[in-house]
VEXVOLO-768184 format. One line per 8 residues: number of its first residue (from 1); their letters; for each residue x, y, z of C-alpha. Coordinates in pm, 1 decimal. Layout:
// VEXVOLO-768184
NUM) A) X:Y:Z  ...
END
This chain:
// VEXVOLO-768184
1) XXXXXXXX) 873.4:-7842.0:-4291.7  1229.4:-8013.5:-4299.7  1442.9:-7993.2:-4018.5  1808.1:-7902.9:-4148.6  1929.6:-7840.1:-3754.3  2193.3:-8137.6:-3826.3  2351.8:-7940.2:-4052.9  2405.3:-7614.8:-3829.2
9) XXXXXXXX) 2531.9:-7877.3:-3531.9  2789.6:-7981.8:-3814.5  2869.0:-7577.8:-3812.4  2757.5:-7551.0:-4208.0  2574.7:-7255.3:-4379.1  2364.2:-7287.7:-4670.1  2095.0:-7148.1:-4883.4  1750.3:-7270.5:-5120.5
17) XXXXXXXX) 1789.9:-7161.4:-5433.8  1506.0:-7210.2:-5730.2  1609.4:-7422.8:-6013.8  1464.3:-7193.0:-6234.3  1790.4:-6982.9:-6240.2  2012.0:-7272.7:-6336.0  2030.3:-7165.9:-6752.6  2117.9:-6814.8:-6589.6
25) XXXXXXXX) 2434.5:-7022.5:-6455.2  2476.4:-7168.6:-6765.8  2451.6:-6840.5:-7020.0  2700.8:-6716.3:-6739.1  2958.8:-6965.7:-6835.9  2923.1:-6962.7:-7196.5  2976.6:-6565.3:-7227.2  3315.7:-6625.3:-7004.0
33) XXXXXXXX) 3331.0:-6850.2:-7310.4  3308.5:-6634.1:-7563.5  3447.9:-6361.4:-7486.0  3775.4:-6575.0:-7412.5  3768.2:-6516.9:-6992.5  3817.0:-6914.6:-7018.3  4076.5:-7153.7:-7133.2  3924.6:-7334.7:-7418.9
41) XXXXXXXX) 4114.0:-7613.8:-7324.5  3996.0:-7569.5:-6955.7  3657.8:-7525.1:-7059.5  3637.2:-7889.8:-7288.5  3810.7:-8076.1:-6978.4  3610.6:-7920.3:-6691.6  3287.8:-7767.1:-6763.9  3145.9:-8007.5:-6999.3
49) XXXXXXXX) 3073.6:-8225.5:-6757.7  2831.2:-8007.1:-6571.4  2437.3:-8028.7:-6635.7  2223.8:-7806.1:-6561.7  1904.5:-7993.7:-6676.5  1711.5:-8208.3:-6411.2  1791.8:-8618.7:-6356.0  1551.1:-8878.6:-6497.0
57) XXXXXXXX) 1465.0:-8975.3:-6195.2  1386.8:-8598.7:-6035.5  1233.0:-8416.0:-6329.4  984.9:-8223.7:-6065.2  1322.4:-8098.1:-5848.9  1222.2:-7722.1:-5800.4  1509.8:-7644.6:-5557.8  1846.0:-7670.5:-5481.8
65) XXXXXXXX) 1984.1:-7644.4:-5123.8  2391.6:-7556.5:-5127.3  2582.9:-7627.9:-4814.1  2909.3:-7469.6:-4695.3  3098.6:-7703.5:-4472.2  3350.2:-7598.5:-4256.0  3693.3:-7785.9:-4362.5  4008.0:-7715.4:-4126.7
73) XXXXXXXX) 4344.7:-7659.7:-4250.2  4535.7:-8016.8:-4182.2  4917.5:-7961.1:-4058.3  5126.0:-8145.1:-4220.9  5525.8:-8198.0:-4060.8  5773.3:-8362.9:-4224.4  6172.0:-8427.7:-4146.1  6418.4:-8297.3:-4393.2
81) XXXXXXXX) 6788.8:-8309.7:-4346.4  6734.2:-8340.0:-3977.4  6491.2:-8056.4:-3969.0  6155.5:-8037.4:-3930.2  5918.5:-7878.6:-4161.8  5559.5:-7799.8:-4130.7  5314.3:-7696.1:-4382.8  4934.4:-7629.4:-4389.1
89) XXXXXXXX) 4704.9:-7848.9:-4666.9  4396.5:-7697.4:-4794.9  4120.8:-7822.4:-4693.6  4021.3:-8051.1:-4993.3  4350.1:-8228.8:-4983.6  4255.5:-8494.4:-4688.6  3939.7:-8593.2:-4659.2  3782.3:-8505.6:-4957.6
97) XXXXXXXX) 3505.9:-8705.3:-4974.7  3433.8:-8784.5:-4623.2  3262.9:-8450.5:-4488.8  3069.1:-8427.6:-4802.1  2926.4:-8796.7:-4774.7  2842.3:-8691.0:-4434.0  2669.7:-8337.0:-4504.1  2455.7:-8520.4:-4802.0
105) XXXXXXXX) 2348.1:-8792.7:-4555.3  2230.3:-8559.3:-4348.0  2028.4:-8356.9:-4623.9  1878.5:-8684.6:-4740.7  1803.2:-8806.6:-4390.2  1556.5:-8473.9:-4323.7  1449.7:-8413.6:-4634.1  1320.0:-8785.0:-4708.6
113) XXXXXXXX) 1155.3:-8787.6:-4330.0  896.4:-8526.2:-4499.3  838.5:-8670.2:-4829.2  1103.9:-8507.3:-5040.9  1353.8:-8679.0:-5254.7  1760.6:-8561.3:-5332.9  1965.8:-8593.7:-5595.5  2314.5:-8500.0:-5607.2
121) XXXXXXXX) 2366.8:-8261.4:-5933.8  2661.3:-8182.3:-6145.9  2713.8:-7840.5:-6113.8  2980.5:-7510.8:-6100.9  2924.7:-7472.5:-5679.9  3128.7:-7200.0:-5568.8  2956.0:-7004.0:-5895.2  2603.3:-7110.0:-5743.0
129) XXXXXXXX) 2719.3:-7050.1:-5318.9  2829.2:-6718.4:-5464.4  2471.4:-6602.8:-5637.9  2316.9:-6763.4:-5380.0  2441.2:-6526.6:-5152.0  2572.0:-6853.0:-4942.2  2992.3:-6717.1:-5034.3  3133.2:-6418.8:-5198.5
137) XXXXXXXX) 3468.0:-6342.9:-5430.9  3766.9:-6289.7:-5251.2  4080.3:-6211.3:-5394.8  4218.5:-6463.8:-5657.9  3854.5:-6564.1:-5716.8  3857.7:-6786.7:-5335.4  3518.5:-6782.5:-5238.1  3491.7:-6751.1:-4907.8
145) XXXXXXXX) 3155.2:-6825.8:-4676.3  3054.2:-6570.7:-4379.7  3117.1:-6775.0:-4068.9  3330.7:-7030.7:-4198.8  3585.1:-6863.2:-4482.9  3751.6:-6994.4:-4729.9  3858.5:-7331.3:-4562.3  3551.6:-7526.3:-4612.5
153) XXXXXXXX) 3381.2:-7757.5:-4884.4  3060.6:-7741.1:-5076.7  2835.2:-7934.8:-5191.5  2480.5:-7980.7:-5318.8  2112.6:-8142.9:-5377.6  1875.1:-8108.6:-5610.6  1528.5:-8111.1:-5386.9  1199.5:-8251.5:-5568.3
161) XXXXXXXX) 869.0:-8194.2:-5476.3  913.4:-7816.1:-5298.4  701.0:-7521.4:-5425.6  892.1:-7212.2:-5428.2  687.7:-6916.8:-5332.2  788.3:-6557.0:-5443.4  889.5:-6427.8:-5144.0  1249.7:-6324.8:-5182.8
169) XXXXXXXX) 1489.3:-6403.6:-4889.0  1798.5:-6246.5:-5085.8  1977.5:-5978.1:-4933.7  2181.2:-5863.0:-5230.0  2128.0:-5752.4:-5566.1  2186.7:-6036.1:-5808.8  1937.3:-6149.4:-6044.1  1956.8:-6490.9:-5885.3
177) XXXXXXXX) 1773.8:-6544.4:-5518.8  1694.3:-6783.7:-5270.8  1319.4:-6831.9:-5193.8  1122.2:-6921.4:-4894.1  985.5:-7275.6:-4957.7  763.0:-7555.8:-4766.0  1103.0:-7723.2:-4764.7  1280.5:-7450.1:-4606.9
185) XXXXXX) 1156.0:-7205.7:-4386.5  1346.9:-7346.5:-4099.7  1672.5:-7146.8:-4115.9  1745.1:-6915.1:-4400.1  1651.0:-6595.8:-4181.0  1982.6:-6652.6:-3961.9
END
């Protein structure tokens, strides 16, 4: 069983969800699509680029662990015309790529310890945190994460060699759930 407690010292939540549901994700999009919800335009620049198919190199990935990490606001103050001025960033404006280097490391680091390899994928997060049950719609479509908000960064790893059982952890009533596997039965219960 893989040890994740690095990732609840870091103060992040996350959930195991079953690759399986990934072309659910992907129909998702493409009936937004169609029925015009999203910017053609938006949709060639930005969501092209996500796959939802396994890597070469992890075609036996059977999970997908999504992490919610807690990202301050950063002050910022600045002098105009003798006055000072304060502001607050979001939370991927500085940073951006440090806490999620960090929070991957630390998935890699437990799950390779028992055998399992990672591999970061390329897909729509907050739409999988928010079936996962990890985050939920607030207003303005801000996800926000129980425990942490809306100030906080996600990420992912796809997570071979994990057999998904069918017992369903899911609390709510989506068609997509997270299941109790070998690789983690450590913390979802929380």
């Amino acid at each position: 069983m893989v040890n994740f407690s690095g990732l609840t010292r870091e103060g992040c939540r996350f959930r195991v969800i079953s690759v399986s549901h990934l072309p659910e994700l992907e129909e998702e999009i493409k009936k937004n699509q169609d029925l015009n919800m999203i910017d053609g335009e938006f949709a060639d620049r930005y969501l092209a680029r996500f796959s939802f198919l396994p890597p070469n190199d992890l075609k036996d990935a059977k999970s997908i662990i999504i992490v919610a990490m807690p990202r301050p606001p950063t002050m910022a103050v600045f002098n105009w015309k003798g006055y000072k001025r304060s502001f607050i960033l979001p939370p991927t404006y500085t940073a951006y790529d440090e806490k999620r280097l960090r929070v991957e490391r630390l998935v890699a680091k437990a799950a390779s310890k028992d055998g399992f390899k990672i591999a970061s994928p390329l897909l729509p997060l907050k739409l999988v945190a928010v079936h996962s049950g990890l985050a939920e719609y607030g207003r303005n479509n801000i996800a926000y994460a129980q425990g942490i908000g809306s100030f906080m960064r996600l990420t992912a790893q796809r997570v071979g060699r994990v057999r998904a059982q069918q017992h369903c952890l899911c609390t709510r009533d989506w068609k997509f759930h997270a299941f109790d596997c070998d690789l983690l039965r450590y913390d979802l219960r929380k």
